[in-house]
CHARMM-style PDB file with segment names, atoms N, HN, CA, C and O in Angstrom:
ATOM      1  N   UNK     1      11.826   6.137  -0.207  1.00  0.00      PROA
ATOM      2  CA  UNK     1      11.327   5.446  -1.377  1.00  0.00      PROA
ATOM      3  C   UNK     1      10.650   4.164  -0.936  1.00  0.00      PROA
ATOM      4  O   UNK     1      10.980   3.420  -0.012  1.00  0.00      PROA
ATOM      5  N   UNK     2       9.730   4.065  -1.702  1.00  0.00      PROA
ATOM      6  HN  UNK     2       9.462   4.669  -2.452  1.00  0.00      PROA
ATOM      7  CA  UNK     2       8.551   2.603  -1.462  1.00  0.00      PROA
ATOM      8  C   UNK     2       9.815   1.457  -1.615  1.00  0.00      PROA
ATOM      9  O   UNK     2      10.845   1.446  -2.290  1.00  0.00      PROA
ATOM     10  N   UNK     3       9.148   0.407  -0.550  1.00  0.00      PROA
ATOM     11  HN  UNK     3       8.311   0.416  -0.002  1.00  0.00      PROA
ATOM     12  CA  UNK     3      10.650  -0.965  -1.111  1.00  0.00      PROA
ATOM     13  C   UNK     3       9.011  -1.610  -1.894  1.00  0.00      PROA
ATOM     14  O   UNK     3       7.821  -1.344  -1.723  1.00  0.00      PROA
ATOM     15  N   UNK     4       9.823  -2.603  -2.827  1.00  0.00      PROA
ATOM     16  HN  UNK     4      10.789  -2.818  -2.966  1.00  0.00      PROA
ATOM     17  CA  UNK     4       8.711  -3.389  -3.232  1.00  0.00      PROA
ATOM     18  C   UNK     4       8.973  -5.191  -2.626  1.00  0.00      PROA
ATOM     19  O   UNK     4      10.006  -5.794  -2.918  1.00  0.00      PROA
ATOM     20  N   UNK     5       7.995  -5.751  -1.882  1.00  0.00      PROA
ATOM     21  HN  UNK     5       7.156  -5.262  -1.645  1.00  0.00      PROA
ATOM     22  CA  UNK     5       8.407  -6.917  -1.281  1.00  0.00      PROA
ATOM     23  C   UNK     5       7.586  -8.030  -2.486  1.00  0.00      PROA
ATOM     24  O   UNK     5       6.911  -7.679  -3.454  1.00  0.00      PROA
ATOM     25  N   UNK     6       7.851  -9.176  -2.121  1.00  0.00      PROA
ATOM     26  HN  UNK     6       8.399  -9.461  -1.334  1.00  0.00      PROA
ATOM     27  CA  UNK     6       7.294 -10.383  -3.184  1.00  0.00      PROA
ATOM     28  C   UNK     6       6.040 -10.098  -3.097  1.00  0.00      PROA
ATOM     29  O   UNK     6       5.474  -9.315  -2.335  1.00  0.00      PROA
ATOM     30  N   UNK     7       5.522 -10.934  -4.113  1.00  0.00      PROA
ATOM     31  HN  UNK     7       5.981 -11.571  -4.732  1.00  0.00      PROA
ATOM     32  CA  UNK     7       3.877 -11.336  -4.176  1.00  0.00      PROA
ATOM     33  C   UNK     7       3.498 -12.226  -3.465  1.00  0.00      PROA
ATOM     34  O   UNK     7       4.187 -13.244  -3.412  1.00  0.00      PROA
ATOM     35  N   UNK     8       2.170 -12.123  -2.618  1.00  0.00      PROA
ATOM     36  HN  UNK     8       1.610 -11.296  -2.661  1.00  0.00      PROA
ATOM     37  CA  UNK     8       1.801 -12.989  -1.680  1.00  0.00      PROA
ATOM     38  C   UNK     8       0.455 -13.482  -2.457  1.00  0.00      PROA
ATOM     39  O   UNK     8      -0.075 -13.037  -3.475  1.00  0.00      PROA
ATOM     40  N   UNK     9       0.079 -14.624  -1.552  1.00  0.00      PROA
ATOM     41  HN  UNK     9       0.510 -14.985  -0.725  1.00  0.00      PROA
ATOM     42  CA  UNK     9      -1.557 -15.126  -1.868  1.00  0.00      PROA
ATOM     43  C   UNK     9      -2.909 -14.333  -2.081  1.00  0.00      PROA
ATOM     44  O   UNK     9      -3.214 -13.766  -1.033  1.00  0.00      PROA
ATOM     45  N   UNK    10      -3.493 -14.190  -2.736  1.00  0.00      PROA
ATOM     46  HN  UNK    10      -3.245 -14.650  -3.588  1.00  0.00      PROA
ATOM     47  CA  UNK    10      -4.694 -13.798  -3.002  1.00  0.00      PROA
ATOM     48  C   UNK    10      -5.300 -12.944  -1.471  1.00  0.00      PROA
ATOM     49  O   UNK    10      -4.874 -13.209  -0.347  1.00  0.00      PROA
ATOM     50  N   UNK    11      -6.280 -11.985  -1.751  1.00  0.00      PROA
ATOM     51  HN  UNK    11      -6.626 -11.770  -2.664  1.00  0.00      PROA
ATOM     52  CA  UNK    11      -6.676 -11.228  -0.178  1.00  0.00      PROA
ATOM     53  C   UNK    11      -7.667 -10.310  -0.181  1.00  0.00      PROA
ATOM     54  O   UNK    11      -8.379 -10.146  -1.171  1.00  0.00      PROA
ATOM     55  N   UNK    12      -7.792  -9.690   0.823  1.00  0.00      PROA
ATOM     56  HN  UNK    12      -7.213  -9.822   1.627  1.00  0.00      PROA
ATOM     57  CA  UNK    12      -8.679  -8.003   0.834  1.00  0.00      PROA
ATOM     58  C   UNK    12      -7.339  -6.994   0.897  1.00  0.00      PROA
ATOM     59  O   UNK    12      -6.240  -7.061   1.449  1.00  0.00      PROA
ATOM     60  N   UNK    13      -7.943  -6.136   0.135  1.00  0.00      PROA
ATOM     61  HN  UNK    13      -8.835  -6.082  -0.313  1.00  0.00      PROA
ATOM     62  CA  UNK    13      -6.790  -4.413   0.618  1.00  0.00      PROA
ATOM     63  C   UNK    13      -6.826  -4.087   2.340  1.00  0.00      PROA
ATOM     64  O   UNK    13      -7.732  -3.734   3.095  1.00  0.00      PROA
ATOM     65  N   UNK    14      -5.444  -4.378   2.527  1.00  0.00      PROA
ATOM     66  HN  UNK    14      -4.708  -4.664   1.913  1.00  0.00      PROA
ATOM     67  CA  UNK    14      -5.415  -3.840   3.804  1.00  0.00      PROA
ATOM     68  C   UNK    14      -3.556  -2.900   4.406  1.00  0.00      PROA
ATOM     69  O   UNK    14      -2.385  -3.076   4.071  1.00  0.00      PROA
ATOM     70  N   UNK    15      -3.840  -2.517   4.804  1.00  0.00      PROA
ATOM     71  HN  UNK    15      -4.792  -2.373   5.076  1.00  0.00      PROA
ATOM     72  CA  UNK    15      -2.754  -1.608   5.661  1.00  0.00      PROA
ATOM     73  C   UNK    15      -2.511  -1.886   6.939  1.00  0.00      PROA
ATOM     74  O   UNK    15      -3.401  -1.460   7.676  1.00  0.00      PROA
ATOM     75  N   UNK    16      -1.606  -2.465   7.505  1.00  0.00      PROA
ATOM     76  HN  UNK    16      -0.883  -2.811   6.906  1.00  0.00      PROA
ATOM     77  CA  UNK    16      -1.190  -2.295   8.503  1.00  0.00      PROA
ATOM     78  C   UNK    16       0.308  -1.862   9.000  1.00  0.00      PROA
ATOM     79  O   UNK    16       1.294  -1.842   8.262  1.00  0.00      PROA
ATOM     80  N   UNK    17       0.293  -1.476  10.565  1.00  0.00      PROA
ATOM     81  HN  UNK    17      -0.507  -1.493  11.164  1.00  0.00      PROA
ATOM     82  CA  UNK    17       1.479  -0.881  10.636  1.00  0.00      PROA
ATOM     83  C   UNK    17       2.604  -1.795  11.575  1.00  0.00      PROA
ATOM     84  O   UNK    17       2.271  -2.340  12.627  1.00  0.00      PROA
ATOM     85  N   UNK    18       4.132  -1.868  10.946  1.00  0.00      PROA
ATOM     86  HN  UNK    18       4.403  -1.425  10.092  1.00  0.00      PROA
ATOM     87  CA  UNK    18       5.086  -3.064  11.467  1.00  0.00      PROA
ATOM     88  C   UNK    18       6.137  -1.979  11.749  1.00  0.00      PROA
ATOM     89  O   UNK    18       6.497  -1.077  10.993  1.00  0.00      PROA
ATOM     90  N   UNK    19       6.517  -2.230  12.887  1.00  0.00      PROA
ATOM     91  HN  UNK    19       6.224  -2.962  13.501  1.00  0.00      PROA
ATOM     92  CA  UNK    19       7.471  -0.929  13.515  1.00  0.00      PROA
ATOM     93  C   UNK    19       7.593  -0.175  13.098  1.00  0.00      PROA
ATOM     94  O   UNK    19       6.783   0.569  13.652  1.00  0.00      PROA
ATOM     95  N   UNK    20       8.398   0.727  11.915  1.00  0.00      PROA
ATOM     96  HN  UNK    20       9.056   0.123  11.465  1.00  0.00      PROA
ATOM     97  CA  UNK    20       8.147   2.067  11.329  1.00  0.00      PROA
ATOM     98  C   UNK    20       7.740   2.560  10.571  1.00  0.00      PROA
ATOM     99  O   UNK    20       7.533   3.772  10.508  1.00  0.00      PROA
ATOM    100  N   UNK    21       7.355   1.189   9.240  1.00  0.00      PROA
ATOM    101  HN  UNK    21       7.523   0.205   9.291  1.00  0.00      PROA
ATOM    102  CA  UNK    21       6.757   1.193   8.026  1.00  0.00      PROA
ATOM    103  C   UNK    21       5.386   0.934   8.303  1.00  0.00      PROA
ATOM    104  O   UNK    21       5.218   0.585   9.472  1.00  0.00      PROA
ATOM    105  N   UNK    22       4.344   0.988   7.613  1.00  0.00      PROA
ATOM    106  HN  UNK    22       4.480   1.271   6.664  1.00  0.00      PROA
ATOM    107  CA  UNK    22       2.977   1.156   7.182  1.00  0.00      PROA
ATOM    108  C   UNK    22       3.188  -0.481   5.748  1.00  0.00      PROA
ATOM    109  O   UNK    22       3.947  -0.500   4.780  1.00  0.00      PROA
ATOM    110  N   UNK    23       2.469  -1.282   6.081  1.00  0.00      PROA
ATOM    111  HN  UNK    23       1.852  -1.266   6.867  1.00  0.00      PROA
ATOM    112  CA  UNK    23       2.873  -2.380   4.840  1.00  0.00      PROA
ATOM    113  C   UNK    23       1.545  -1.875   4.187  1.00  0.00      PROA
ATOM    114  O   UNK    23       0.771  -1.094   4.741  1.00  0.00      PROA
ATOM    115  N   UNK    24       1.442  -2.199   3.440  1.00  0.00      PROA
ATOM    116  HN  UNK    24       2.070  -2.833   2.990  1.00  0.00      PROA
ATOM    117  CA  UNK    24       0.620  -2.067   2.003  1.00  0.00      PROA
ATOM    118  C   UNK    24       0.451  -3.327   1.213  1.00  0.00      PROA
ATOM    119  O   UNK    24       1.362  -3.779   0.519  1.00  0.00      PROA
ATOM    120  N   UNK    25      -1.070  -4.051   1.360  1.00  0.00      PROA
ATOM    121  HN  UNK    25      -1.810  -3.684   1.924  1.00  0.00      PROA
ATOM    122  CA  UNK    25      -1.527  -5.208   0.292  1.00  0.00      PROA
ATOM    123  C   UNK    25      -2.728  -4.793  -0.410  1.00  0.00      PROA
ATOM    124  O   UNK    25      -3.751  -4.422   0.165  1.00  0.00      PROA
ATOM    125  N   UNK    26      -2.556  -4.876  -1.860  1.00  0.00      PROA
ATOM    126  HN  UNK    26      -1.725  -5.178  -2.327  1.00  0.00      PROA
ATOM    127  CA  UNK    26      -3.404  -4.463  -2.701  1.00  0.00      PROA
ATOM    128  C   UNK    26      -3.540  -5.635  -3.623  1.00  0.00      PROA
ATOM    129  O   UNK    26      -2.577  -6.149  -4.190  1.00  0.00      PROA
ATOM    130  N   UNK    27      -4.533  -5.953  -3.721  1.00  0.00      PROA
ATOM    131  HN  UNK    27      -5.315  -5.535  -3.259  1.00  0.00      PROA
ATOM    132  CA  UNK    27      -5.034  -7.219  -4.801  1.00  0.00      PROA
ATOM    133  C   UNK    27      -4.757  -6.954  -6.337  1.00  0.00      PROA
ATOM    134  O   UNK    27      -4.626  -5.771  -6.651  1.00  0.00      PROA
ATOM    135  N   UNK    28      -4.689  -7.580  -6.988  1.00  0.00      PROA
ATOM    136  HN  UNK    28      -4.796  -8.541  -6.733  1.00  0.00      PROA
ATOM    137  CA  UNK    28      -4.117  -7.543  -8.228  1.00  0.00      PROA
ATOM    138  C   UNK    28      -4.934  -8.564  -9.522  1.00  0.00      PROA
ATOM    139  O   UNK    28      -5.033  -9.791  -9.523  1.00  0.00      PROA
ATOM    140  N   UNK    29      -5.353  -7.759 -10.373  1.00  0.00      PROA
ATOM    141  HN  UNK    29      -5.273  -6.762 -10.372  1.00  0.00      PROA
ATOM    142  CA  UNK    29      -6.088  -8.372 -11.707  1.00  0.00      PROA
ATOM    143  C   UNK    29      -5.183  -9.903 -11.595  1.00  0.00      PROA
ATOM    144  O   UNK    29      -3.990  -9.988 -11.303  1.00  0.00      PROA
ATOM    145  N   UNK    30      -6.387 -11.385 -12.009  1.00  0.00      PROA
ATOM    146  HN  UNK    30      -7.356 -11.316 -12.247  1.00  0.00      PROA
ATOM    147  CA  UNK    30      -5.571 -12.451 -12.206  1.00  0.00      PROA
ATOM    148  C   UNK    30      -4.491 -12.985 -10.742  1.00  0.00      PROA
ATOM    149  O   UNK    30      -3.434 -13.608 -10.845  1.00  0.00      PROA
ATOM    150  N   UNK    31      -5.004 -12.619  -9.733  1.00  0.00      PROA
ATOM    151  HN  UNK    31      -5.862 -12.113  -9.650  1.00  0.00      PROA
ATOM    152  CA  UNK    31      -4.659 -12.979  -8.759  1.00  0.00      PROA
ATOM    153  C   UNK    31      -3.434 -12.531  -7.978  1.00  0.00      PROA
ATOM    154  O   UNK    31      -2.606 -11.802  -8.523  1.00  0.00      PROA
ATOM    155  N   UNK    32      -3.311 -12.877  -6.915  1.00  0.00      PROA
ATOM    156  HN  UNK    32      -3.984 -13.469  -6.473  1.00  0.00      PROA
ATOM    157  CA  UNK    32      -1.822 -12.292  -6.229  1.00  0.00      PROA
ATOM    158  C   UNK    32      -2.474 -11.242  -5.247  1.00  0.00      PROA
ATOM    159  O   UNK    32      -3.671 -11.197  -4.964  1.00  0.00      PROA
ATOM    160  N   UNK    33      -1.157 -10.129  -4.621  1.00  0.00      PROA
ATOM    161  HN  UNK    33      -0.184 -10.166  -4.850  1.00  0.00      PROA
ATOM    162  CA  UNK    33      -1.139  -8.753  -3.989  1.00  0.00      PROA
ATOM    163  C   UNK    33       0.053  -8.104  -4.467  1.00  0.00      PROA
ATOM    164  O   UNK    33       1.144  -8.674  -4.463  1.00  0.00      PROA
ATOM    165  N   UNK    34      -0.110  -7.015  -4.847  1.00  0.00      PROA
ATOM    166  HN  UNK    34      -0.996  -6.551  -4.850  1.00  0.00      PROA
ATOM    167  CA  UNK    34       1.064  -6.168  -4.765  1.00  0.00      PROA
ATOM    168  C   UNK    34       1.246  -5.809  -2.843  1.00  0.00      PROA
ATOM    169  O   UNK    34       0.319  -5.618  -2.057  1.00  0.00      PROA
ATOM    170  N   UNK    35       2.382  -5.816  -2.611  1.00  0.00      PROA
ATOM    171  HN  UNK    35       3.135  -5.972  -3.250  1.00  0.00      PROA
ATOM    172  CA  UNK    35       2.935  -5.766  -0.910  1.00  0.00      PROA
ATOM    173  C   UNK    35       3.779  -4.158  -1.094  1.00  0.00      PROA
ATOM    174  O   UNK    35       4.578  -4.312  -2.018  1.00  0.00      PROA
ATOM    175  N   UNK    36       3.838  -3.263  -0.758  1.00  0.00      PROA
ATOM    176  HN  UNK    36       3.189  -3.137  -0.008  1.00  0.00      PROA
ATOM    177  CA  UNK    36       4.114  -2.076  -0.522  1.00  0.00      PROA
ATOM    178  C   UNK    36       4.771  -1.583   0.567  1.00  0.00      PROA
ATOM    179  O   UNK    36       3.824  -1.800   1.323  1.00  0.00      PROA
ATOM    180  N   UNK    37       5.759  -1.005   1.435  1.00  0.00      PROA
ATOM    181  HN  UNK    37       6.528  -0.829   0.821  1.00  0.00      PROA
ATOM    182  CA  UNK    37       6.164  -1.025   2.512  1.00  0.00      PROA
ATOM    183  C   UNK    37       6.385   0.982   2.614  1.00  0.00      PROA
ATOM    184  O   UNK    37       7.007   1.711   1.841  1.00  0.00      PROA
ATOM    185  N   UNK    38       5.970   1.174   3.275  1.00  0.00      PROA
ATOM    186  HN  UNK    38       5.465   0.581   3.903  1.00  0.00      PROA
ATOM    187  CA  UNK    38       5.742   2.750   3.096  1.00  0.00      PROA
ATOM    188  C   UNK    38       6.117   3.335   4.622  1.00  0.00      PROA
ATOM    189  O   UNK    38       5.854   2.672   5.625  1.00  0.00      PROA
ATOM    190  N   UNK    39       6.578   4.278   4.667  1.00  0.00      PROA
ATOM    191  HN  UNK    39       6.792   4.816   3.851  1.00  0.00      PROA
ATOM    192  CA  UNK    39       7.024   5.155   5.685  1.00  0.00      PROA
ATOM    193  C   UNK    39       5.769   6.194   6.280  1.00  0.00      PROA
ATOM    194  O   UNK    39       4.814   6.690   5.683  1.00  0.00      PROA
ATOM    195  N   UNK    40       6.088   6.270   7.333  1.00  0.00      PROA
ATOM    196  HN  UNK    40       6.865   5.868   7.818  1.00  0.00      PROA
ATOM    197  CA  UNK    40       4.774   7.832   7.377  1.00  0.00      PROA
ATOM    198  C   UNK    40       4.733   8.673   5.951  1.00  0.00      PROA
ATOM    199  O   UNK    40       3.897   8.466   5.071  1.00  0.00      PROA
ATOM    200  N   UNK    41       5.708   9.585   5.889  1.00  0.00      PROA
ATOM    201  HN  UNK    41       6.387   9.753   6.603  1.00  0.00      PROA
ATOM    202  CA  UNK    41       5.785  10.351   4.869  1.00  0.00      PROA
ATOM    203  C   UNK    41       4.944  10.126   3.607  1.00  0.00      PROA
ATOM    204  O   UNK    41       3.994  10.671   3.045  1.00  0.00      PROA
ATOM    205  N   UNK    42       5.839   8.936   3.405  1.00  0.00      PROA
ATOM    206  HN  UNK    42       6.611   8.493   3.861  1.00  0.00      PROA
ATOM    207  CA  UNK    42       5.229   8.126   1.808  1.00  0.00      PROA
ATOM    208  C   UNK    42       3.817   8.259   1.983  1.00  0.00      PROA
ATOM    209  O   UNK    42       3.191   8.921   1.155  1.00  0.00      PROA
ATOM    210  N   UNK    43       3.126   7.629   3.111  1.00  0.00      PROA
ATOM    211  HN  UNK    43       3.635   7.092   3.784  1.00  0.00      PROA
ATOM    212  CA  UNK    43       1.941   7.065   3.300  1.00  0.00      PROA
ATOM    213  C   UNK    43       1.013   8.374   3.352  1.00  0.00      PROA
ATOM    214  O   UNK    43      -0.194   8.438   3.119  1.00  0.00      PROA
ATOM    215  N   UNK    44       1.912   9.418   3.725  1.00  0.00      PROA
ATOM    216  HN  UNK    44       2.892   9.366   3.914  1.00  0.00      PROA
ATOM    217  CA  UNK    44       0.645  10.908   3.956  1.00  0.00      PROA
ATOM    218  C   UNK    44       0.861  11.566   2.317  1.00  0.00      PROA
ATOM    219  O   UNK    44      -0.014  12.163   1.691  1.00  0.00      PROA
ATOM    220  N   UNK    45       2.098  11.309   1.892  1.00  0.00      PROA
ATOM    221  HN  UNK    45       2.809  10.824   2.401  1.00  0.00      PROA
ATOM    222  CA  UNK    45       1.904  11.885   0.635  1.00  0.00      PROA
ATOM    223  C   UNK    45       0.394  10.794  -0.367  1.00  0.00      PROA
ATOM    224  O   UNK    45      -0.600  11.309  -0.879  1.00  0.00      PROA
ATOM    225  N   UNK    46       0.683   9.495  -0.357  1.00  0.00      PROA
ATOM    226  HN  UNK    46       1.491   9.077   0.059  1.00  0.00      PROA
ATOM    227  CA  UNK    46      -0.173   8.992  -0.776  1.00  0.00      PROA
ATOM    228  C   UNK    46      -1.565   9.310  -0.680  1.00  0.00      PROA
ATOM    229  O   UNK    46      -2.275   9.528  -1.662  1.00  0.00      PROA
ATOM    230  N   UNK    47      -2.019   9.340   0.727  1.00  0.00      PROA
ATOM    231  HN  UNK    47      -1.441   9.163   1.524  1.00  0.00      PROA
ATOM    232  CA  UNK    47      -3.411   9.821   0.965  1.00  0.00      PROA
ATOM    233  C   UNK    47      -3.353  11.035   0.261  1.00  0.00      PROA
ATOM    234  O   UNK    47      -3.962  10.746  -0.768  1.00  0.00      PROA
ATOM    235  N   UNK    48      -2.995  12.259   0.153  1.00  0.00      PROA
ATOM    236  HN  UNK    48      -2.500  12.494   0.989  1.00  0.00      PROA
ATOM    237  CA  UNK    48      -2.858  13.344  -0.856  1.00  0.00      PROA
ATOM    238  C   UNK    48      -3.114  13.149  -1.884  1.00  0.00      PROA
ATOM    239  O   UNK    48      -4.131  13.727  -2.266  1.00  0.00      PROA
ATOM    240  N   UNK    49      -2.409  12.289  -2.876  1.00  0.00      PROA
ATOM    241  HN  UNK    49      -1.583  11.819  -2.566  1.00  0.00      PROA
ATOM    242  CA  UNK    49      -2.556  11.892  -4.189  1.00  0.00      PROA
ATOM    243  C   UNK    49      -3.915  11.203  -4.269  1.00  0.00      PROA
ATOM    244  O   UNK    49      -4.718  11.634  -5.096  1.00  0.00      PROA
ATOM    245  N   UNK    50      -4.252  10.166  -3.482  1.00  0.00      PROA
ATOM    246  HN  UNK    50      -3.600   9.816  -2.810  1.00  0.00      PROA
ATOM    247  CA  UNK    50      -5.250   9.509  -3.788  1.00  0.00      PROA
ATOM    248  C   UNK    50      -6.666  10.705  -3.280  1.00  0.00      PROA
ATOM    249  O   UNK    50      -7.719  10.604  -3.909  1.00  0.00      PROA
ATOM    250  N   UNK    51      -6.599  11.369  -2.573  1.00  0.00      PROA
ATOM    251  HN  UNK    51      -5.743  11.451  -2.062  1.00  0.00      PROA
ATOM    252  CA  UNK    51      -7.381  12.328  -2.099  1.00  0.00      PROA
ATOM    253  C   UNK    51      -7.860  13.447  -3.324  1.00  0.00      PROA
ATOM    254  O   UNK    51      -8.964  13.992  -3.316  1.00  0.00      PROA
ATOM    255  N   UNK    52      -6.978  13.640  -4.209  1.00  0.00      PROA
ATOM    256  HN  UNK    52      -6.081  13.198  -4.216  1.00  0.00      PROA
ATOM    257  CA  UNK    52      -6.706  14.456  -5.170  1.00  0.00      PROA
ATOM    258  C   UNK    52      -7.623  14.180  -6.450  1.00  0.00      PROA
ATOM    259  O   UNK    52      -8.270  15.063  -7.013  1.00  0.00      PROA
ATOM    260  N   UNK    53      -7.590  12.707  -6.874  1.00  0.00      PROA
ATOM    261  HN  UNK    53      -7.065  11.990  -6.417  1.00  0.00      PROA
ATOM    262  CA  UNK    53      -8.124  12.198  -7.341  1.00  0.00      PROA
ATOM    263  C   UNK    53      -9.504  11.735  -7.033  1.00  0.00      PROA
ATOM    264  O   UNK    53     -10.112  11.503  -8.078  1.00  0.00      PROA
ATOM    265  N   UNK    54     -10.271  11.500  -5.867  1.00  0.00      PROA
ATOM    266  HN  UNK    54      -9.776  11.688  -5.018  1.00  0.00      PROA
ATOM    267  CA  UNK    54     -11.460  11.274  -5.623  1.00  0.00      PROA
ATOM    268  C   UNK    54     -11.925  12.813  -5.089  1.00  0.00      PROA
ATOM    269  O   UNK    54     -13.154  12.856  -5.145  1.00  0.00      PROA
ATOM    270  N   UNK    55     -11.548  13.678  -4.751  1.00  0.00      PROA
ATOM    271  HN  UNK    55     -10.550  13.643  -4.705  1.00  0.00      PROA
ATOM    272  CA  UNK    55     -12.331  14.637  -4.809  1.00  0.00      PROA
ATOM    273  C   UNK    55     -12.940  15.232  -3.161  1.00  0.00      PROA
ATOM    274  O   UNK    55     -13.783  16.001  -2.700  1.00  0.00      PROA
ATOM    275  N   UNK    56     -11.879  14.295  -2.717  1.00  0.00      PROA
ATOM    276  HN  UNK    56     -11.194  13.670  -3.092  1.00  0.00      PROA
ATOM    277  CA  UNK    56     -11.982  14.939  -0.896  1.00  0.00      PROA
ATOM    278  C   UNK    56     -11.268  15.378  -0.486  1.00  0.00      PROA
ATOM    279  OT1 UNK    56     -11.371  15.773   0.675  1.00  0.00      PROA
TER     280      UNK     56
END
């Protein structure tokens, strides 16, 4: 299961990877990031879903 970590400062969408998790920052309407902490798994199911939806 996704952990959900605090809100950080304002940013670009980015992914990077911290020993086993995949972190996740996504910008957010009205400022902030949502922070995401994702596993392989999580992270390949995601690309799926989001894949699903755009049509690749």
């Amino acid at each position: 299961m996704a952990a959900m970590k605090p809100r950080t400062g304002d940013g670009p969408m980015e992914a990077v990877r911290e020993s086993r998790v995949i972190v996740l920052r996504v910008p957010l309407e009205g400022g902030g990031r949502l922070v995401v902490s994702v596993n392989d798994e999580e992270a390949a199911e995601l690309r799926n879903v989001l894949n699903g939806v755009l049509g690749d």
